[in-house]
C-alpha positions as CSV (number, residue, x, y, z in Angstrom):
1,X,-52.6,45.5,96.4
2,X,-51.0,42.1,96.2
3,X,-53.3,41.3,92.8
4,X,-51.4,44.3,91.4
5,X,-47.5,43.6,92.9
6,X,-48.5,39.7,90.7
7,X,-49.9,41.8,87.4
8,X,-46.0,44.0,88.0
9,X,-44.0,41.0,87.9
10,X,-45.6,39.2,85.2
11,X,-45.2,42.2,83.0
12,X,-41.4,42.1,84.2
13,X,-41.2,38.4,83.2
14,X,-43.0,39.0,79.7
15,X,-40.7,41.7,78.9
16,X,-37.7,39.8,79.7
17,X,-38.5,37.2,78.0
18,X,-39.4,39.6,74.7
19,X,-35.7,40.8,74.8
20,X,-34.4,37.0,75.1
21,X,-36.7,36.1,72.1
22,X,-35.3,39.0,70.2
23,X,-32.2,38.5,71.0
24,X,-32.6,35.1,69.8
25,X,-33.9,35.9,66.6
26,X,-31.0,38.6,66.3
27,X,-28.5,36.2,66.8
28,X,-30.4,33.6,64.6
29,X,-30.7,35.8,61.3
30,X,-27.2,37.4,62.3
31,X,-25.6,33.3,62.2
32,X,-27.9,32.8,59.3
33,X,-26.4,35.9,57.4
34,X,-22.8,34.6,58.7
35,X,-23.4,31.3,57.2
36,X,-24.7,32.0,54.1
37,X,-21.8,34.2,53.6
38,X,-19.7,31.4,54.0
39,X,-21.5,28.9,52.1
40,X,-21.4,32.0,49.2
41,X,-17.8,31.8,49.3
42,X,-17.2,28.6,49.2
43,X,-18.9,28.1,46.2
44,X,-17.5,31.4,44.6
45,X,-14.3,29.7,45.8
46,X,-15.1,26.2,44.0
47,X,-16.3,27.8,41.0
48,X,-12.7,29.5,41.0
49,X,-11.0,25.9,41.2
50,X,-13.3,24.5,38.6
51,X,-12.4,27.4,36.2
52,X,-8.5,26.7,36.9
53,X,-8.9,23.1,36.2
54,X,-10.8,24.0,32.9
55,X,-8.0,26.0,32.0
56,X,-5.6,23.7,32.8
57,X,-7.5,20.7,30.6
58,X,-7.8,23.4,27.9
59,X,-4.0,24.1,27.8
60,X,-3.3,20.1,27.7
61,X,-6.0,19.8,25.0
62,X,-4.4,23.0,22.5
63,X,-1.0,20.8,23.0
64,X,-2.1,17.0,22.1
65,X,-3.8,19.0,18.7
66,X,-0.5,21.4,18.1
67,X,1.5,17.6,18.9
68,X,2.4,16.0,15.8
69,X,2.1,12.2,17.4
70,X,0.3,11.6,20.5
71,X,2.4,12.3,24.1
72,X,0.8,9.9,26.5
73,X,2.2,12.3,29.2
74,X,-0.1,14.6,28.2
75,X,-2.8,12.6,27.3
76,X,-3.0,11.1,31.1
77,X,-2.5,14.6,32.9
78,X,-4.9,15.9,30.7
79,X,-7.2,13.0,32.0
80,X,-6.6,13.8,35.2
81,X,-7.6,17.1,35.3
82,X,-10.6,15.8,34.2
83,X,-10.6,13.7,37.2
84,X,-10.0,16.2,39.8
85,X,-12.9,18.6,37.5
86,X,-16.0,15.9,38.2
87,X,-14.2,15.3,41.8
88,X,-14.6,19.0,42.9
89,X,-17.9,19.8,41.1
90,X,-19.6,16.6,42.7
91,X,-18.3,17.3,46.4
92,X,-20.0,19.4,49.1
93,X,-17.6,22.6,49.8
94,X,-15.9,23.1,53.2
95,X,-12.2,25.0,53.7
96,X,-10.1,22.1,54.0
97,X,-11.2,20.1,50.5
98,X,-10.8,23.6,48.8
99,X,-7.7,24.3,50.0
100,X,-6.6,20.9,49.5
101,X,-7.5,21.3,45.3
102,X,-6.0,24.7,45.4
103,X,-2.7,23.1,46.6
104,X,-3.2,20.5,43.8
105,X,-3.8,23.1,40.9
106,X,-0.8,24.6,42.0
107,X,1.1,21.5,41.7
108,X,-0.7,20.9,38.3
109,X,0.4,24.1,37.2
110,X,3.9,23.2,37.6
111,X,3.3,20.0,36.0
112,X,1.9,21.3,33.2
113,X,5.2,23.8,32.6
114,X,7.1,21.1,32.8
115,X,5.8,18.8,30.0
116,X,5.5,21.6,28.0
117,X,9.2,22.2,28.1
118,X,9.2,18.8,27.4
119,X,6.9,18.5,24.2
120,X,8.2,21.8,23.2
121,X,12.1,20.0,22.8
122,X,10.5,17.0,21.2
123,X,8.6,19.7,18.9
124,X,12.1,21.0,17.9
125,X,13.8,17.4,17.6
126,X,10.9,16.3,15.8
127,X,11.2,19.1,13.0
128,X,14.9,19.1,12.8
129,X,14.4,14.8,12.1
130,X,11.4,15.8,9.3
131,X,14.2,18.2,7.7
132,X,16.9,15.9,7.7
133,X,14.3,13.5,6.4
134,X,13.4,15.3,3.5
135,X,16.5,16.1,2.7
136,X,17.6,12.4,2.7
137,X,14.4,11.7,0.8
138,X,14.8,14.5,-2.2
139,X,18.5,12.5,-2.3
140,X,17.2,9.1,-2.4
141,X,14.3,10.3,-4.7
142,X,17.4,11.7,-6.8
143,X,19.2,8.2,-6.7
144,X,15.9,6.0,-7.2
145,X,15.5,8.6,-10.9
146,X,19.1,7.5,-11.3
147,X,18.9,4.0,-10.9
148,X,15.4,4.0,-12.8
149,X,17.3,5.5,-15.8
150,X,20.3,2.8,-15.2
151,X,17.4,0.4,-15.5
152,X,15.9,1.5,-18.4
153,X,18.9,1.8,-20.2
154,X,20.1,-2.1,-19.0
155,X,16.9,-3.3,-20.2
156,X,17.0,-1.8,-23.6
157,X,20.7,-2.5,-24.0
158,X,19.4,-6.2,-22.8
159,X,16.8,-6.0,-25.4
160,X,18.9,-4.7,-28.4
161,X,21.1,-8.1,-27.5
162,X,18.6,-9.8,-27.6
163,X,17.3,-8.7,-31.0
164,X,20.5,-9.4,-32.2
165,X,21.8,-12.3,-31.1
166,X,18.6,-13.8,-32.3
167,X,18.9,-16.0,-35.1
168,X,16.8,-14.9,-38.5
169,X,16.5,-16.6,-42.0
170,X,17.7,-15.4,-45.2
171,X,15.5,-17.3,-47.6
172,X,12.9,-19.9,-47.4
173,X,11.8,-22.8,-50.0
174,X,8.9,-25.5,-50.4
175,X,9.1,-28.7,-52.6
176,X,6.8,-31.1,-53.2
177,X,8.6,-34.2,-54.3
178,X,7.9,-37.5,-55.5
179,X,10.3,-40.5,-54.6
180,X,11.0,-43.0,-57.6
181,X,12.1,-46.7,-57.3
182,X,15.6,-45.6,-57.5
183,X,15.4,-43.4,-54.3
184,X,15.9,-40.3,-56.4
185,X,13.1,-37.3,-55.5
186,X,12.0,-35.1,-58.3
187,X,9.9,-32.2,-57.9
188,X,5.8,-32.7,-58.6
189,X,2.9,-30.2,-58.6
190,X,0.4,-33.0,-58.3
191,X,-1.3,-33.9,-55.3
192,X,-1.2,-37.8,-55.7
193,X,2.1,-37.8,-57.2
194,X,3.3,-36.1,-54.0
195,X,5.2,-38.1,-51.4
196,X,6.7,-35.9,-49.1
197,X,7.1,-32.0,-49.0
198,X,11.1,-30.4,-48.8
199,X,11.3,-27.7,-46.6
200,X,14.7,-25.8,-47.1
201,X,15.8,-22.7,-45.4
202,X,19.2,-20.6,-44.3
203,X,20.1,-19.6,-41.3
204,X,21.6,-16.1,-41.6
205,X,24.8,-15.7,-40.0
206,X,25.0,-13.8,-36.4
207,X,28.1,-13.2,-35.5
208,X,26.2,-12.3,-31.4
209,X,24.4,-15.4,-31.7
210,X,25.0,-18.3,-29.2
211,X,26.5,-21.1,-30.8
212,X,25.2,-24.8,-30.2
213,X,22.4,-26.7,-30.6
214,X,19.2,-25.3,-32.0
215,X,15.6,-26.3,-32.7
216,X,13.4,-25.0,-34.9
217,X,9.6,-25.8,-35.6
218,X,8.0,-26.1,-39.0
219,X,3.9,-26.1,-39.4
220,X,2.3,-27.2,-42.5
221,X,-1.8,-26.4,-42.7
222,X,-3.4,-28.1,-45.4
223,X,-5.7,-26.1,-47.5
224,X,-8.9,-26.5,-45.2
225,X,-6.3,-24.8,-42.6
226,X,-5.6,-27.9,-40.2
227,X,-2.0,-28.2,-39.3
228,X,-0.4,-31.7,-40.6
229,X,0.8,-34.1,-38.6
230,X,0.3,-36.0,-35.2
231,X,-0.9,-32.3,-34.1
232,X,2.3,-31.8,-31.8
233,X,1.9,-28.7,-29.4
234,X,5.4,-26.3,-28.3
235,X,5.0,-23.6,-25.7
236,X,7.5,-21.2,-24.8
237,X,8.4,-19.5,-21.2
238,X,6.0,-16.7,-21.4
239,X,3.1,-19.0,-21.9
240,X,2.2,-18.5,-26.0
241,X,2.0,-22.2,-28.2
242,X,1.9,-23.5,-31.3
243,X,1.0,-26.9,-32.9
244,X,3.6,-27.6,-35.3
245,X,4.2,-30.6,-37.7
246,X,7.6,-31.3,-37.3
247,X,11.0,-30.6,-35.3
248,X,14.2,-29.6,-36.8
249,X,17.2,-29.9,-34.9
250,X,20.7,-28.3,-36.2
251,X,24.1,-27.3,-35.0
252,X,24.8,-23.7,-35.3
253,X,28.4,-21.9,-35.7
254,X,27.3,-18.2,-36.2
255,X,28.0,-18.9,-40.1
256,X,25.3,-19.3,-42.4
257,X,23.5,-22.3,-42.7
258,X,21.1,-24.1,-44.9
259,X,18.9,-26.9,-43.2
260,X,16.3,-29.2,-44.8
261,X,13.7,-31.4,-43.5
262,X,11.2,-33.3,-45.1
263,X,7.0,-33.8,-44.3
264,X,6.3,-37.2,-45.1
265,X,2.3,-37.1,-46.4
266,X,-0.4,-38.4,-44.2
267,X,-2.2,-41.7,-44.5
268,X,-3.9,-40.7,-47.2
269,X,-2.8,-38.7,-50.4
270,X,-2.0,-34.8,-49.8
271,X,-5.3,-33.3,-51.0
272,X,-5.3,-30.7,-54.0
273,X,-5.1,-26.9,-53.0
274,X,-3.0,-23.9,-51.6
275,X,-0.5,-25.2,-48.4
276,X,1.2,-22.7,-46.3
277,X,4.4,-23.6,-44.1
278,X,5.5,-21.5,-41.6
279,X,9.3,-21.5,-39.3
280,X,9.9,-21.0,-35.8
281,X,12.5,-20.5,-33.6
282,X,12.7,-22.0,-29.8
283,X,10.9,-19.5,-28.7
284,X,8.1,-19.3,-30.8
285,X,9.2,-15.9,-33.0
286,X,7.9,-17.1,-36.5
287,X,11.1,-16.7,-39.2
288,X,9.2,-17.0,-42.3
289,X,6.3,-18.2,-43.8
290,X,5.6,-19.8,-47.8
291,X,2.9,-21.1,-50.0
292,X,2.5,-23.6,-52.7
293,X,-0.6,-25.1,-54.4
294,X,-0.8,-28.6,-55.1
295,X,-3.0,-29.7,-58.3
Protein backbone atom coordinates (compact mmCIF):
# COMPACT_ATOMS: atom_id res chain seq x y z
CA UNK A 1 0.00 0.00 0.00
CA UNK A 2 2.52 2.60 0.90
CA UNK A 3 5.08 1.10 -2.11
CA UNK A 4 2.15 2.13 -4.34
CA UNK A 5 1.02 5.89 -2.67
CA UNK A 6 5.53 6.36 -3.50
CA UNK A 7 5.11 4.83 -7.29
CA UNK A 8 1.68 7.73 -7.37
CA UNK A 9 3.71 10.63 -6.42
CA UNK A 10 6.69 10.01 -8.46
CA UNK A 11 4.49 9.75 -11.46
CA UNK A 12 3.04 13.15 -10.28
CA UNK A 13 6.56 14.63 -9.95
CA UNK A 14 7.60 13.20 -13.57
CA UNK A 15 4.71 14.63 -15.17
CA UNK A 16 5.16 17.94 -13.71
CA UNK A 17 8.24 18.15 -14.44
CA UNK A 18 7.36 17.03 -18.35
CA UNK A 19 5.06 20.17 -18.58
CA UNK A 20 7.93 22.48 -17.07
CA UNK A 21 10.44 20.98 -19.66
CA UNK A 22 7.98 21.61 -22.37
CA UNK A 23 7.13 24.65 -21.39
CA UNK A 24 10.69 25.41 -21.40
CA UNK A 25 11.28 24.32 -24.71
CA UNK A 26 8.02 26.25 -25.86
CA UNK A 27 9.21 29.34 -24.52
CA UNK A 28 12.87 28.60 -25.80
CA UNK A 29 11.92 28.10 -29.65
CA UNK A 30 9.06 30.71 -29.11
CA UNK A 31 12.29 33.54 -27.92
CA UNK A 32 14.35 31.93 -30.54
CA UNK A 33 11.63 32.59 -33.25
CA UNK A 34 11.19 36.17 -31.58
CA UNK A 35 14.74 36.87 -31.93
CA UNK A 36 15.50 35.79 -35.14
CA UNK A 37 12.71 37.92 -36.29
CA UNK A 38 14.46 40.74 -34.94
CA UNK A 39 17.85 40.05 -35.88
CA UNK A 40 15.87 39.50 -39.68
CA UNK A 41 14.85 42.97 -39.45
CA UNK A 42 17.54 44.54 -38.50
CA UNK A 43 19.51 43.46 -41.22
CA UNK A 44 16.52 43.92 -43.79
CA UNK A 45 16.62 47.40 -42.01
CA UNK A 46 20.58 47.87 -42.54
CA UNK A 47 20.41 46.64 -45.94
CA UNK A 48 17.77 49.50 -46.44
CA UNK A 49 20.30 52.19 -45.10
CA UNK A 50 23.10 50.80 -47.16
CA UNK A 51 20.94 51.09 -50.25
CA UNK A 52 20.10 54.91 -49.35
CA UNK A 53 23.67 55.71 -48.86
CA UNK A 54 24.47 54.05 -52.29
CA UNK A 55 22.04 56.17 -53.74
CA UNK A 56 23.00 58.99 -52.16
CA UNK A 57 26.94 58.45 -53.31
CA UNK A 58 25.48 57.63 -56.77
CA UNK A 59 23.59 61.07 -56.97
CA UNK A 60 27.05 62.91 -55.74
CA UNK A 61 28.96 60.81 -58.28
CA UNK A 62 26.29 61.66 -61.64
CA UNK A 63 26.98 65.46 -60.38
CA UNK A 64 31.06 65.73 -60.09
CA UNK A 65 30.82 63.94 -63.99
CA UNK A 66 27.83 66.36 -65.25
CA UNK A 67 30.27 69.33 -63.26
CA UNK A 68 32.35 71.02 -65.57
CA UNK A 69 35.42 71.76 -62.88
CA UNK A 70 35.60 69.84 -59.72
CA UNK A 71 33.21 71.18 -56.55
CA UNK A 72 35.19 70.07 -53.54
CA UNK A 73 31.70 70.35 -51.77
CA UNK A 74 30.66 67.60 -53.44
CA UNK A 75 33.69 65.79 -53.76
CA UNK A 76 33.92 65.54 -49.62
CA UNK A 77 30.07 64.69 -49.07
CA UNK A 78 30.44 62.39 -51.65
CA UNK A 79 33.38 60.94 -49.50
CA UNK A 80 31.52 60.82 -46.72
CA UNK A 81 28.79 58.89 -47.74
CA UNK A 82 31.33 56.60 -48.38
CA UNK A 83 32.34 56.80 -44.92
CA UNK A 84 29.07 56.29 -43.19
CA UNK A 85 28.56 53.11 -46.19
CA UNK A 86 31.84 50.93 -44.71
CA UNK A 87 30.70 52.39 -41.11
CA UNK A 88 27.14 50.67 -41.32
CA UNK A 89 28.07 47.63 -43.30
CA UNK A 90 31.02 46.80 -40.75
CA UNK A 91 28.83 47.34 -37.56
CA UNK A 92 26.78 44.74 -35.64
CA UNK A 93 22.83 45.94 -35.96
CA UNK A 94 20.87 46.93 -32.88
CA UNK A 95 17.80 49.79 -32.98
CA UNK A 96 19.55 52.66 -31.74
CA UNK A 97 22.78 52.60 -34.40
CA UNK A 98 20.05 52.17 -37.13
CA UNK A 99 17.98 54.71 -36.17
CA UNK A 100 20.80 56.85 -35.51
CA UNK A 101 22.05 56.44 -39.58
CA UNK A 102 18.47 56.74 -40.65
CA UNK A 103 18.46 60.18 -38.84
CA UNK A 104 21.78 60.90 -40.64
CA UNK A 105 20.53 59.86 -44.29
CA UNK A 106 17.83 62.08 -43.68
CA UNK A 107 20.06 64.91 -42.95
CA UNK A 108 22.24 63.78 -45.97
CA UNK A 109 19.34 63.99 -48.06
CA UNK A 110 18.84 67.54 -47.25
CA UNK A 111 22.45 68.12 -47.75
CA UNK A 112 22.58 66.82 -50.89
CA UNK A 113 19.44 69.27 -52.17
CA UNK A 114 21.09 71.80 -51.09
CA UNK A 115 24.51 71.67 -53.02
CA UNK A 116 22.61 70.78 -55.82
CA UNK A 117 20.82 74.07 -55.86
CA UNK A 118 24.14 75.21 -55.40
CA UNK A 119 26.09 73.49 -58.35
CA UNK A 120 23.01 73.86 -60.35
CA UNK A 121 23.47 78.13 -60.12
CA UNK A 122 27.17 77.75 -60.64
CA UNK A 123 26.03 75.43 -63.72
CA UNK A 124 24.05 78.40 -65.00
CA UNK A 125 26.77 81.17 -64.14
CA UNK A 126 29.29 79.00 -65.56
CA UNK A 127 27.47 78.81 -69.07
CA UNK A 128 26.38 82.31 -69.17
CA UNK A 129 30.52 83.20 -68.47
CA UNK A 130 31.52 80.49 -71.52
CA UNK A 131 28.88 82.48 -73.74
CA UNK A 132 30.07 85.82 -72.91
CA UNK A 133 33.43 84.21 -73.44
CA UNK A 134 33.06 83.18 -76.73
CA UNK A 135 31.54 85.96 -77.75
CA UNK A 136 34.46 88.15 -76.52
CA UNK A 137 36.74 85.60 -78.18
CA UNK A 138 34.95 85.46 -81.85
CA UNK A 139 35.60 89.57 -81.25
CA UNK A 140 39.12 89.44 -80.29
CA UNK A 141 39.65 86.58 -82.95
CA UNK A 142 38.01 89.37 -85.27
CA UNK A 143 40.47 92.11 -84.01
CA UNK A 144 43.69 89.79 -83.80
CA UNK A 145 42.63 89.08 -88.16
CA UNK A 146 42.55 92.85 -88.17
CA UNK A 147 45.63 93.64 -86.61
CA UNK A 148 47.31 90.61 -88.46
CA UNK A 149 46.27 92.28 -91.80
CA UNK A 150 47.52 95.84 -90.26
CA UNK A 151 50.75 93.98 -89.81
CA UNK A 152 51.17 92.51 -92.99
CA UNK A 153 50.37 95.51 -94.74
CA UNK A 154 53.14 97.64 -92.29
CA UNK A 155 55.63 95.19 -93.07
CA UNK A 156 55.27 95.22 -96.83
CA UNK A 157 54.78 98.99 -96.93
CA UNK A 158 58.21 98.75 -94.60
CA UNK A 159 59.65 96.62 -97.17
CA UNK A 160 58.66 98.48 -100.42
CA UNK A 161 60.66 101.54 -98.33
CA UNK A 162 63.08 99.72 -97.92
CA UNK A 163 63.55 98.55 -101.53
CA UNK A 164 63.43 101.96 -102.40
CA UNK A 165 65.31 103.92 -100.39
CA UNK A 166 68.14 101.50 -101.14
CA UNK A 167 70.86 102.80 -103.07
CA UNK A 168 71.54 100.89 -106.61
CA UNK A 169 74.20 101.60 -109.41
CA UNK A 170 73.69 102.81 -112.76
CA UNK A 171 76.85 101.57 -114.49
CA UNK A 172 79.95 99.87 -113.55
CA UNK A 173 83.68 100.11 -115.02
CA UNK A 174 87.22 98.26 -114.64
CA UNK A 175 90.59 99.70 -115.71
CA UNK A 176 93.73 98.34 -115.54
CA UNK A 177 96.23 101.14 -115.50
CA UNK A 178 99.83 101.63 -115.61
CA UNK A 179 101.41 104.69 -113.74
CA UNK A 180 104.28 106.45 -115.76
CA UNK A 181 107.19 108.58 -114.19
CA UNK A 182 105.03 111.59 -114.69
CA UNK A 183 102.28 110.32 -112.39
CA UNK A 184 99.95 110.09 -115.33
CA UNK A 185 97.87 106.43 -115.55
CA UNK A 186 97.06 105.06 -118.89
CA UNK A 187 95.09 102.20 -119.55
CA UNK A 188 97.10 98.48 -120.14
CA UNK A 189 95.83 95.04 -121.00
CA UNK A 190 99.05 93.43 -119.85
CA UNK A 191 99.53 91.81 -116.70
CA UNK A 192 103.14 93.17 -115.84
CA UNK A 193 102.49 96.45 -117.20
CA UNK A 194 99.59 96.62 -114.76
CA UNK A 195 100.00 98.71 -111.58
CA UNK A 196 96.87 99.20 -110.07
CA UNK A 197 93.16 98.36 -111.26
CA UNK A 198 90.34 101.61 -111.47
CA UNK A 199 87.18 100.69 -110.28
CA UNK A 200 84.54 103.38 -111.30
CA UNK A 201 80.93 103.27 -110.65
CA UNK A 202 77.60 105.71 -110.26
CA UNK A 203 75.45 105.83 -107.72
CA UNK A 204 71.97 106.24 -109.13
CA UNK A 205 70.02 108.95 -107.64
CA UNK A 206 67.25 108.06 -104.87
CA UNK A 207 65.39 110.66 -104.16
CA UNK A 208 63.90 108.14 -100.60
CA UNK A 209 67.41 107.40 -99.89
CA UNK A 210 69.09 108.59 -96.57
CA UNK A 211 71.54 111.07 -97.11
CA UNK A 212 75.09 110.89 -95.46
CA UNK A 213 77.84 108.79 -95.29
CA UNK A 214 78.10 105.63 -97.09
CA UNK A 215 80.40 102.57 -97.45
CA UNK A 216 80.58 100.38 -100.08
CA UNK A 217 82.82 97.18 -100.53
CA UNK A 218 84.63 96.13 -103.68
CA UNK A 219 86.04 92.32 -104.15
CA UNK A 220 88.55 91.50 -106.73
CA UNK A 221 89.22 87.45 -107.27
CA UNK A 222 92.11 86.82 -109.29
CA UNK A 223 91.64 84.23 -111.98
CA UNK A 224 92.40 81.05 -109.75
CA UNK A 225 89.25 82.74 -107.82
CA UNK A 226 91.02 83.95 -104.47
CA UNK A 227 89.82 87.39 -103.45
CA UNK A 228 92.92 90.12 -103.55
CA UNK A 229 94.01 91.73 -100.86
CA UNK A 230 94.84 91.39 -96.99
CA UNK A 231 91.66 88.99 -97.17
CA UNK A 232 89.40 91.61 -95.11
CA UNK A 233 86.07 89.99 -93.90
CA UNK A 234 82.41 92.39 -93.53
CA UNK A 235 79.35 90.88 -91.94
CA UNK A 236 76.14 92.34 -91.84
CA UNK A 237 73.22 92.24 -89.02
CA UNK A 238 71.58 89.19 -90.14
CA UNK A 239 74.79 87.15 -89.87
CA UNK A 240 75.80 86.70 -93.94
CA UNK A 241 79.85 87.90 -94.80
CA UNK A 242 81.97 88.63 -97.37
CA UNK A 243 85.83 89.00 -97.78
CA UNK A 244 86.26 91.99 -99.79
CA UNK A 245 89.52 93.80 -101.03
CA UNK A 246 88.89 97.12 -100.39
CA UNK A 247 86.53 99.86 -98.60
CA UNK A 248 85.06 102.83 -100.35
CA UNK A 249 83.70 105.50 -98.36
CA UNK A 250 81.58 108.41 -100.05
CA UNK A 251 79.17 111.22 -99.13
CA UNK A 252 75.81 110.78 -100.59
CA UNK A 253 73.13 113.69 -101.49
CA UNK A 254 70.34 111.57 -103.19
CA UNK A 255 71.83 112.93 -106.63
CA UNK A 256 73.82 110.77 -108.74
CA UNK A 257 77.12 110.06 -108.07
CA UNK A 258 80.23 108.63 -109.69
CA UNK A 259 83.01 107.20 -107.15
CA UNK A 260 86.37 105.69 -108.02
CA UNK A 261 88.84 103.68 -106.11
CA UNK A 262 91.81 102.07 -107.01
CA UNK A 263 93.41 98.22 -106.17
CA UNK A 264 96.92 98.67 -105.84
CA UNK A 265 98.48 95.07 -107.20
CA UNK A 266 99.94 92.58 -104.77
CA UNK A 267 103.61 92.02 -104.05
CA UNK A 268 104.02 90.41 -106.93
CA UNK A 269 102.85 91.27 -110.61
CA UNK A 270 98.95 90.74 -111.23
CA UNK A 271 99.00 87.32 -112.99
CA UNK A 272 97.59 86.90 -116.68
CA UNK A 273 93.89 85.74 -116.87
CA UNK A 274 90.06 86.67 -116.48
CA UNK A 275 89.42 88.99 -113.08
CA UNK A 276 85.96 89.59 -111.78
CA UNK A 277 85.08 92.57 -109.42
CA UNK A 278 82.10 92.65 -107.65
CA UNK A 279 80.09 96.00 -105.42
CA UNK A 280 78.42 95.92 -102.25
CA UNK A 281 76.47 98.01 -100.27
CA UNK A 282 76.61 98.14 -96.22
CA UNK A 283 74.67 95.53 -96.01
CA UNK A 284 75.99 93.07 -98.12
CA UNK A 285 73.28 93.38 -101.28
CA UNK A 286 75.81 92.92 -104.22
CA UNK A 287 75.19 96.19 -106.89
CA UNK A 288 77.02 94.91 -109.68
CA UNK A 289 79.50 92.70 -110.81
CA UNK A 290 82.40 93.01 -114.06
CA UNK A 291 85.11 91.14 -115.81
CA UNK A 292 88.26 91.92 -117.60
CA UNK A 293 91.18 89.62 -118.75
CA UNK A 294 94.53 90.61 -118.26
CA UNK A 295 97.24 89.31 -120.95
Amino acid sequence: MTETKSNNGLKVIAGLLGVILLGTIIYTVSLYQDKKKTTDALTQEKELVVEDLNSLKSEYDKAILESNATNEELVAARDNIAKYIDSVQGMKADIASLSRYRRQVSVLKAEREELLKQVDSLTQSNSLLAMQRDSTFVELEKQTVFNDSLVVSNTQLADAVERGSALNLSSQSIDAVKERNSGKLVSTSRAKATDKFKVCFTVASNQIAQAGDREFFIEVLDPQGNTLGEGLTMTNENGGSISYTKGTSFYYENSSLDVCDYINKPADNFQKGNYMVNVYDDGLKLLGTSKFVLK
